[in-house]
C-alpha positions, 0 to 999 in steps of 0.5 A: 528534164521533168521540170521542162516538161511541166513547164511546155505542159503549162504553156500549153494549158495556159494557151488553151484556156486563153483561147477559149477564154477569148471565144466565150467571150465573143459569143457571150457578148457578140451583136452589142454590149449586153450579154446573151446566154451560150446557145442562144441565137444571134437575133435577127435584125428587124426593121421597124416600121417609120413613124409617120407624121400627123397629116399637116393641112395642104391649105395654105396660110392667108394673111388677114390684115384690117385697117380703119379706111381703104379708101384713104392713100394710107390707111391706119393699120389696126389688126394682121392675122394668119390663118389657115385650117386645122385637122379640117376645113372646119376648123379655121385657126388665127395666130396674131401678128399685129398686135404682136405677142412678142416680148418686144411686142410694141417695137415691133407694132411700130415697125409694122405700123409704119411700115404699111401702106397701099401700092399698085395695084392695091397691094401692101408695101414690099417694105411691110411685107418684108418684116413678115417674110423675115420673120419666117412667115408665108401665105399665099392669099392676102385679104385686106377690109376696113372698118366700113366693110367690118361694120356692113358685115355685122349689119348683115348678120345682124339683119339675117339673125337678130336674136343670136349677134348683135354688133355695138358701136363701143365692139367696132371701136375696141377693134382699132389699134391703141398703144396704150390698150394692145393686148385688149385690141388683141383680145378684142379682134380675136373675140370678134372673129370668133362671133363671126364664125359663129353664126355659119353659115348663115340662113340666107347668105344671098346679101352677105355673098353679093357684097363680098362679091363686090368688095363692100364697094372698095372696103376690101380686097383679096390677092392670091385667088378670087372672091368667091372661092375664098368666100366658098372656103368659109362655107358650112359650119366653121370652128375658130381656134386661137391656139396662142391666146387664152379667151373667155368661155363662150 
């Protein structure tokens, strides 16, 4: 009888331990994995603010595209660049796409190359513009000048502000596309345009503005806006970054 009673007696215990076993645990350990002393209270769920992203610029991309002579059926292409500004309008950014960076750089200057020539009205091919749109790339403005109207530019800087450019005819010849010198044409167009960003805003931009006005009589052309306000967006002092090149100091 005695040895019954201590055996109800332990069962009881024993229940009565493992229920407040079981109960200890779910405080120690409720809300997560990690413990919390007895008596501290559960904490209340804060939300944390979202991260913001950096701003990112509402301008859009433009496509720059050079050639020897627009006023050939089918001009030689020489050099495509995308633009767009930075932080601000100041601060003018170009990524080059002809010459390619790419590892397979040069097959992709020949699809390129051999895909550009001029529609109606003075428009580049579908066919041209279809290699970039499938490589992910957008823009709304395209600006099309050759070689005529890269050397009237440099004449009229040259003119506006003698001692500080200075455009040679071996720096407009560095600035056509060769097989053989791709990487140094990059090179080349990316420092051209960055003397060109220079020198805004000029003294006395009256000349300069007139013939971008008129297309430097058929040696360029713009698409997506007008001339004028895309030459107002080039106002001021400007700042031309090439985040994906390495350039000589100035």
């Amino acid at each position: 009888m005695k040895s019954k009673l201590m055996l109800v007696l332990f069962a009881v215990s024993f229940s009565l331990f493992l229920f407040l076993g079981i109960k200890a645990s779910q405080i120690l350990f409720a809300d997560g994995d990690e413990p919390r002393e007895m008596g501290q209270k559960t904490p209340v769920p804060v939300l944390l603010e979202e991260q913001q992203e950096e701003p990112v610029s509402s301008e859009p991309f433009t496509l720059l595209i050079f050639v020897d002579d627009l006023s050939k059926k089918e001009p030689l292409l020489q050099g495509v660049w995308l633009s767009r500004s930075g932080e601000s309008i100041a601060i003018k950014l170009f990524f080059p796409l002809f010459p390619s960076q790419a590892e397979d750089g040069l097959q992709r200057d020949l699809n390129l190359r051999g895909a550009f020539w001029l529609e109606d009205p003075n428009q580049p091919s579908n066919r041209f513009l279809s290699i970039l749109t499938d490589r992910n790339l957008s823009w709304n403005y395209i600006y099309i000048l050759d070689t005529s109207a890269v050397i009237e530019i440099g004449l009229i800087l040259q003119e506006t502000n003698p001692g500080a450019y200075n455009l040679t005819i071996d720096q407009v010849a560095g600035l056509s596309y060769e097989t053989e010198k791709r990487v140094q044409v990059q090179q080349n167009q990316a420092l051209f345009i960055r003397d060109l960003c220079a020198q805004l805003p000029l003294p006395n931009q009256n000349e300069l503005l007139q013939r971008f006005l008129e297309g430097f009589s058929g040696h360029s052309l713009i698409s997506g806006t007008t001339p004028l306000d895309f030459y107002q967006n080039w106002q001021g002092g400007i700042s031309c970054l090439f985040p994906t090149l390495t350039l000589p100091i100035e």
